[in-house]
N, C-alpha and C positions, 0 to 999 in steps of 0.2 A: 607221295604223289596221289594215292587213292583218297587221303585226309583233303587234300585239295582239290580235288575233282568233287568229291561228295558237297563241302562247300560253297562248291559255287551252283551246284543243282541246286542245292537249301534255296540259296536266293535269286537261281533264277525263278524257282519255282513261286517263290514269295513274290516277286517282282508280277509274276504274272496275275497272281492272284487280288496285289495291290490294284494292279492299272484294271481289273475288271472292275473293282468296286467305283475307281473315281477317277474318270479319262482327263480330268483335266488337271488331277494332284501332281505338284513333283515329287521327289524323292530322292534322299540323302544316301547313300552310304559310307558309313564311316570305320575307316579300317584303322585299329588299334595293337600294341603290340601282343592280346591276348585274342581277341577275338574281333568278329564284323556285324554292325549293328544297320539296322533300316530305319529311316523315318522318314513320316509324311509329312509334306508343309503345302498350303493354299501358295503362296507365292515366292517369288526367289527373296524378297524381304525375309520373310519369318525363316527363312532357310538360311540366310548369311547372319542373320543374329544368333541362331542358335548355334553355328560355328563359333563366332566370336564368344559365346559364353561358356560352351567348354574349354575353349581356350586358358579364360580369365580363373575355370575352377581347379583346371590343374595346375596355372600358376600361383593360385592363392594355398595349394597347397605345398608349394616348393621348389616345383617344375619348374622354375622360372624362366630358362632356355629352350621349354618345349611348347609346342603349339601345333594347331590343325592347322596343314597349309588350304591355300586359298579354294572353292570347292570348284572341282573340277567337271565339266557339263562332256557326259559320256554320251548324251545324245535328247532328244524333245525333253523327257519325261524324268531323267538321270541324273545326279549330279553325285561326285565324288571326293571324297577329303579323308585324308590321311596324316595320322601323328607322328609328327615329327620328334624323336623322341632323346631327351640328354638327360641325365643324371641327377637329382635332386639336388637340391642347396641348401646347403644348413645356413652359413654366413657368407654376409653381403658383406663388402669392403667399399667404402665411399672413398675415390683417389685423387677427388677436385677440391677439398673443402680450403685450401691456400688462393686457390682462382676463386673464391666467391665471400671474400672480403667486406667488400660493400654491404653484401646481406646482414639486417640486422635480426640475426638466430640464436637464439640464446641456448639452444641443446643441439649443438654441433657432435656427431657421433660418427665415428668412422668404423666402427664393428656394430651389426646388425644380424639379430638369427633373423634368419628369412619369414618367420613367422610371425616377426612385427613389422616389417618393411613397409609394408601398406597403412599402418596406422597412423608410423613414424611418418609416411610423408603427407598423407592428411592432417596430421599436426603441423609439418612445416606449414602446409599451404593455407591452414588457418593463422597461422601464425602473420604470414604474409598480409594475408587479406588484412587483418586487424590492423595494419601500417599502413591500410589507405590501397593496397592495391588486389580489387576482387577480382581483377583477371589473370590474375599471374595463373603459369601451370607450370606443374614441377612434373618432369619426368627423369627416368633411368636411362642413358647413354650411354655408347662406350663398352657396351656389356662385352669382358672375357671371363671365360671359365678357370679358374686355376684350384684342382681336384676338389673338397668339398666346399671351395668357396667361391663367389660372382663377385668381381672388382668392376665397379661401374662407378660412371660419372652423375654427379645431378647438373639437370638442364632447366635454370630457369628461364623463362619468357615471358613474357606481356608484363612487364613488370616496369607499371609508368603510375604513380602514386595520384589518386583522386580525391579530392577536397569537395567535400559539399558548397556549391557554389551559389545556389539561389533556394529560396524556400516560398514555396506555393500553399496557400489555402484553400480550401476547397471545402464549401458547404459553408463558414459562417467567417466572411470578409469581413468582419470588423473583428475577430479575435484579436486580443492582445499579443502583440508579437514577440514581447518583454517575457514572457511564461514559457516562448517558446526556447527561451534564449539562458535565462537564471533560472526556472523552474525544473524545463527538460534536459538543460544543459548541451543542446544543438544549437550551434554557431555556426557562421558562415566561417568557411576557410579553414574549421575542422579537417583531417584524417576521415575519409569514408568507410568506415567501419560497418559491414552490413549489419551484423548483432547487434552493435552496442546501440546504433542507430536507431532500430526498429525499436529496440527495448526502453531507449531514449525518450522515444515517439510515443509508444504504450502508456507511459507514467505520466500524461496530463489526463488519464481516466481518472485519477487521482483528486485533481479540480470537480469541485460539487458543480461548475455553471455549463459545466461544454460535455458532451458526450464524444468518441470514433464510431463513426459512421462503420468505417471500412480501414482495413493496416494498410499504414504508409507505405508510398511507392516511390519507386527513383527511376527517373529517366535520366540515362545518360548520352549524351554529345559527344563525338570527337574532340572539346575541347571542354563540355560543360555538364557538371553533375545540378540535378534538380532535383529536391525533395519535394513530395506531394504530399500533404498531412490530410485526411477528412474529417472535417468538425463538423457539431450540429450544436449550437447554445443550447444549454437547457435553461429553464426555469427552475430556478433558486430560491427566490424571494419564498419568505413561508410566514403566514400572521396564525396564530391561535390568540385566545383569553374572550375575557367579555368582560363588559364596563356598564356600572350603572350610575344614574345621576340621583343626587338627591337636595333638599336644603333641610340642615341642620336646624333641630326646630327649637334648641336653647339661643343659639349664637345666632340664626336666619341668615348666615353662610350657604353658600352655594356650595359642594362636596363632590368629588369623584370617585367611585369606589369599583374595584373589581380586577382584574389580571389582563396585561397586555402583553407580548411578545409577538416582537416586529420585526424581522431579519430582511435585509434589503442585500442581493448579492448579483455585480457585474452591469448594475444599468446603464452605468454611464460608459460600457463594454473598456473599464478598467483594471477590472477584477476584484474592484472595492467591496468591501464590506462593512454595512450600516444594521446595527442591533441596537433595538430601543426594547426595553423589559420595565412594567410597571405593576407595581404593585400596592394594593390598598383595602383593606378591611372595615375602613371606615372608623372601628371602636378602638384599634389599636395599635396598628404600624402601618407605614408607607414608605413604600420604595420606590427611584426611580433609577436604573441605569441605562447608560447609554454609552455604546463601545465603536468604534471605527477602527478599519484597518487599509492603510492607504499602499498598496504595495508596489515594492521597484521604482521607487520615484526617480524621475530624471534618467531613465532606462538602466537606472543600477541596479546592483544587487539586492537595497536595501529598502526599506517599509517602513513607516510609523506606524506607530498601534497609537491611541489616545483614549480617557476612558475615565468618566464619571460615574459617582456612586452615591446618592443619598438617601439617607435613612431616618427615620423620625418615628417613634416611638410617642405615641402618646402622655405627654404631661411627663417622660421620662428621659427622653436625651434625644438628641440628633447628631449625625457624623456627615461629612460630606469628605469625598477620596476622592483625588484627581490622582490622572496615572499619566504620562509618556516616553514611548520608549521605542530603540530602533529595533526593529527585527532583522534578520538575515537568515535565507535560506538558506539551510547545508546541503540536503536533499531534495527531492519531489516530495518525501514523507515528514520532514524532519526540518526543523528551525528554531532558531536561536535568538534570545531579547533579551537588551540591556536596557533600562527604564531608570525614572524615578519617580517617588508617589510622594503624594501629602498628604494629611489627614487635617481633619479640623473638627472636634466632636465638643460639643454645649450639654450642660450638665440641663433641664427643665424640672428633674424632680425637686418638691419640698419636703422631703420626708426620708430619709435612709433606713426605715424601719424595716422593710421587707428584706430575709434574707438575699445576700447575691446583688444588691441593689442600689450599690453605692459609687454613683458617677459623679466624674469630676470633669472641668473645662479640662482642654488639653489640645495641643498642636504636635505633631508625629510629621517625620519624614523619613524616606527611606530610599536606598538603590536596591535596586530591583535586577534580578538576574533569574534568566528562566529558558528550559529546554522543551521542548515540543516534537511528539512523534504521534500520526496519527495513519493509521492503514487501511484505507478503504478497499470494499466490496460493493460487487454489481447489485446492492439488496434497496427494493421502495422501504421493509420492513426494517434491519440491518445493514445499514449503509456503512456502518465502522463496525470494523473487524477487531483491531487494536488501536488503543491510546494509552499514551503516559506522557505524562505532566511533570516535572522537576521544575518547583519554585522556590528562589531563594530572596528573604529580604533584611537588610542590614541598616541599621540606623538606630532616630532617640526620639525620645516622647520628651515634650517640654511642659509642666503644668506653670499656671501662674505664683510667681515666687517662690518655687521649686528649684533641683537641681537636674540637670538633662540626667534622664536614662536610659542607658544605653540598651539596643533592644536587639532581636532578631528571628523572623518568623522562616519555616520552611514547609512545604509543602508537598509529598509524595502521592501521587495520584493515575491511576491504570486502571484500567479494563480491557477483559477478552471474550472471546466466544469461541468454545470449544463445541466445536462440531463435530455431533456423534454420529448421525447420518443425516439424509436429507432433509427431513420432518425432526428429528430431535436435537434440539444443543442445549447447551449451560453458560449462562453468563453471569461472571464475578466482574465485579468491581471492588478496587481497595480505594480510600479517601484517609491520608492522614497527614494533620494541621498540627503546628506547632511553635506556641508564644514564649519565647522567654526571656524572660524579664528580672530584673530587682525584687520587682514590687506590681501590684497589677488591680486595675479598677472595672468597674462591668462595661463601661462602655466601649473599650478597646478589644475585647475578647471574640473570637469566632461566633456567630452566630450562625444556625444550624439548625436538622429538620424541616420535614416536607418533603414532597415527589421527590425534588432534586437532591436530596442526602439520606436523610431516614426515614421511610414511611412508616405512618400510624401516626404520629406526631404533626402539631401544627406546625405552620410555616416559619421558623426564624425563633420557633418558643426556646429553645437551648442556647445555651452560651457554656463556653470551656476555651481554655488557655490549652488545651490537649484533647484533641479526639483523634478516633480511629473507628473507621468506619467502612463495614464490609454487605456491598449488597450480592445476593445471590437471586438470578431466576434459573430453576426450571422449563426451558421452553418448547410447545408442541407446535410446531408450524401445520396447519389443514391446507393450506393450499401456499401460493403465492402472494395474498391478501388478507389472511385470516389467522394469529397465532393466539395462541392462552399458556398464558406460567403463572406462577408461583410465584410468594413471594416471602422470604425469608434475607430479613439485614439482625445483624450486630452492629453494638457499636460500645466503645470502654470512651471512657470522656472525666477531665479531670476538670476540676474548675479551681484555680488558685486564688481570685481576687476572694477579698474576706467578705466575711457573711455580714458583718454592720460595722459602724461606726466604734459601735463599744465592745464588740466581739468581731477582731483582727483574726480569727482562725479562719482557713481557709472552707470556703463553701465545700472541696471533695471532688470525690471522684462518683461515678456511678457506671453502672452496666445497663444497657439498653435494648433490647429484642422487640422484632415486629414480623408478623405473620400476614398473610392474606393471598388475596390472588388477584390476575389481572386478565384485559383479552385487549387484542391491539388488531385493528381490521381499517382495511383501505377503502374508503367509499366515495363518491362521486366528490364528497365536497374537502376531502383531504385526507389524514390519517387521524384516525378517534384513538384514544387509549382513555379504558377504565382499571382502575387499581384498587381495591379495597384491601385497609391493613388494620390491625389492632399493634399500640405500644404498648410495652408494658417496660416495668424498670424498678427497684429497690420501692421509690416511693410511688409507682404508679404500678395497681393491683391491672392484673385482667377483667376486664367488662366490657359486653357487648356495646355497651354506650361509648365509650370512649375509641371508639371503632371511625377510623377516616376514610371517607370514599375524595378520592385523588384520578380527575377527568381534563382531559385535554384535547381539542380538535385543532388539525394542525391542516392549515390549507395552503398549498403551493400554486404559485403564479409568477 
């Protein structure tokens, strides 16, 4: 009696001393089965939350049948709440799971330690939601006590399944709707899945031509779900090279010489892709390719790719490669093409004297099978994260009055960027080609070297029936706009066609290395890279002269 007399002076004493500091605070008292605690809240809000959340923390410990009753108001300034208190619960006992049939749950569990109960039914209710229905609420029913264990019912509700029923653009109305449908894989009359959706939604950042604005939203109706996407087109298209004119002062030919590369991306807002790449030296080789990619045609799944190639070598041979073939998307990242290609290469040399040199007429075809994964990143500098290439080609070379042989080339091809922190990574690339044949002439062989394979080396100067080719940089990023690396490639390269006419040995193998460094910086009129490299290799000593500077400005619009 004196314990509780003393007690309650404690707080009235407190109580007095509370209401002198702040006449307008209320105050809690909450009586426990150890002791009586005081606290101050600005309004009766933050006073019935912070009931309810002792509530939930000695349920979430066990207590699952105890709780603060509701707070009782002792007069202006007073309010009072008391725990209600029953016996811990080790196991839950679920007694409905025969009435909840229909439910498609795949970890139906009728024993629960009360220590997962809360997990387990946020699982359910994810589970649910993923079936189209994001209002369902699962609760506990039913709740008896039977000694250390709670036999309760589950109570599902709001459980009326929703299809995404209409899809809204926002920001760039003439997007292709086809991208939204085979790319991101959101269809009308889908399961509304909020995850899968959103992340659905996320993967056209993926597309070089369209940016998000802002994450998809959904307005839902009494009877109609609405998807809101925001897009903004970007600028794709990108030209680098330069081109000079001249007239040929033996032949008084008119000449084009120099480097074009032209990528045309989404003008006709299709999502097309037009790449025209030229090349010419003037004294030695020209090339012209020209590649298109028409994709989802007739709102399907499916794409042509199409894709010319010719080459012409000075007084030495020419090839010309048509390509077509269907693509189909597996992923946002990821697709897959079935093709076929033709070759057609003219023999122009008079002389087979030079090692390595010995071309013949010839017609080649082939079916074409090939994989594609590419990973993009938010970077103006590193826009791909990851790529790999898986090409396969099967078929026969026909010469004149010859017997077909039968061929097959394969191609393995990756790069990553291992980010070591914000300012440092490392980028590898691996490149490896492979021809094999019968029997094998130079004009059918890989041609290689330059920016785009091995630096230090001129443009297309290697040929091999077998390479393998590993670039590595170094990279220091200074800002958002401004990076410098290194630059170290290998490469092992085998060359099977024979070395002449009267000596059938094979030309060989060689080892290849190139050194140098590079800086690559964003400026007004697009992105610059400079590269200087030195090759070296069995027959090619190191010297500073033999040293290639390898420049390119790349302008987007």
């Amino acid at each position: 009696m004196l314990k509780k007399l003393v007690t309650h002076i404690i707080f009235i004493l407190s109580f007095v001393t509370l209401h002198g500091q702040n006449e307008h605070a209320l105050y809690l008292k909450v009586i426990t089965n150890r002791d009586t605690l005081t606290n101050t809240f600005e309004d009766f809000k933050s006073l019935k939350h912070h009931v309810d959340q002792i509530s939930e923390e000695i349920q979430l410990d066990g207590f699952f049948a105890s709780y603060y009753n509701t707070p009782l108001k002792i007069n202006d300034s007073l309010f009072q709440t008391q725990l209600i208190s029953h016996p811990k619960t080790n196991i839950i006992q679920i007694d409905n799971w025969d009435q909840l049939q229909e439910l498609e749950i795949t970890d139906k569990k009728e024993f629960l330690k009360s220590s997962t109960i809360i997990s387990y039914l946020k699982q359910l209710n994810n589970e649910l939601s993923s079936q189209g229905n994001p209002f369902n609420k699962i609760q506990l029913k039913n709740i008896k006590p039977k000694k250390d264990t709670l036999v309760a019912s589950i109570l599902v509700s709001n459980i009326a399944p929703r299809t995404v029923d209409s899809l809204v653009v926002k920001g760039y109305s003439r997007f292709p709707r086809t991208f939204v449908k085979h790319f991101a894989g959101i269809k009308k009359g889908m399961l509304y899945d909020n995850t899968k959706v959103i992340q659905k939604a996320t993967s056209l950042n993926n597309l070089s031509f369209v940016n998000i604005i802002k994450p998809a939203e959904v307005l839902f109706n009494p009877k109609k779900t609405t998807l809101y996407l925001y897009l903004k087109k970007k600028n794709a298209n990108n030209f680098d090279g330069f081109l000079g004119f001249a007239t040929n002062e033996e032949s008084g030919n008119f000449e084009l010489n120099g480097y074009l590369n032209l990528n045309l991306v989404n003008n006709l807002h299709f999502g097309e892709t037009l790449n025209l790449a030229y090349k010419s030296d003037n004294e030695d080789q020209t090339q012209l390719n020209i590649k298109t990619k028409l994709p989802y045609i007739f709102k399907s799944p499916l794409g042509i790719v199409g894709q010319i190639n010719i080459f012409r070598q000075k007084e030495t041979f020419s090839s010309t490669e048509l390509k077509l073939g269907l693509n189909y998307a597996l992923t946002p990242k990821s697709e897959a093409l079935i093709g076929f290609s033709s070759i057609e290469s003219a023999d122009l040399s008079e002389s087979s004297a030079v090692v390595g040199t010995i071309n013949r007429d010839f017609d080649a075809s082939f079916v074409n099978l090939q994989y594609q994964f590419i990973q993009r990143k938010k970077s103006l500098l590193f826009p791909v994260k990851t790529a790999l290439l898986l090409d396969t080609e099967i078929g026969t070379r026909q010469e004149s009055l010859q017997p077909k042989v039968n061929q097959y080339k394969i191609q393995l091809k990756g790069n990553y960027i291992f980010q070591i922190n914000k300012r440092n990574s490392i980028y590898i690339q691996n490149n490896t080609r492979y021809l094999n044949s019968s029997n094998y002439i130079s004009n059918e062989l890989f041609r290689f070297g330059g920016i785009l394979s091995i630096r230090g080396f001129e443009e297309n100067s290697l040929r091999a029936s077998f390479y393998n080719i590993t670039n590595t940089e170094y990279r220091f990023q200074l800002n958002e706009t401004i990076y410098a690396h290194s630059i170290i490639d290998f490469a092992v390269i085998d060359n099977q066609a024979p070395k002449t006419n009267t000596d059938l040995t094979p030309v060989g193998g060689d080892n290849l290395t190139s050194f140098g460094l590079g800086i690559g910086l964003i400026t007004k009129s697009g992105l610059f890279k400079l590269n200087y490299a030195n090759g070296t290799s069995k027959n090619i000593p190191f010297e500073f002269n033999n040293s290639k500077v390898h420049f390119s400005l790349t302008a987007f619009f």
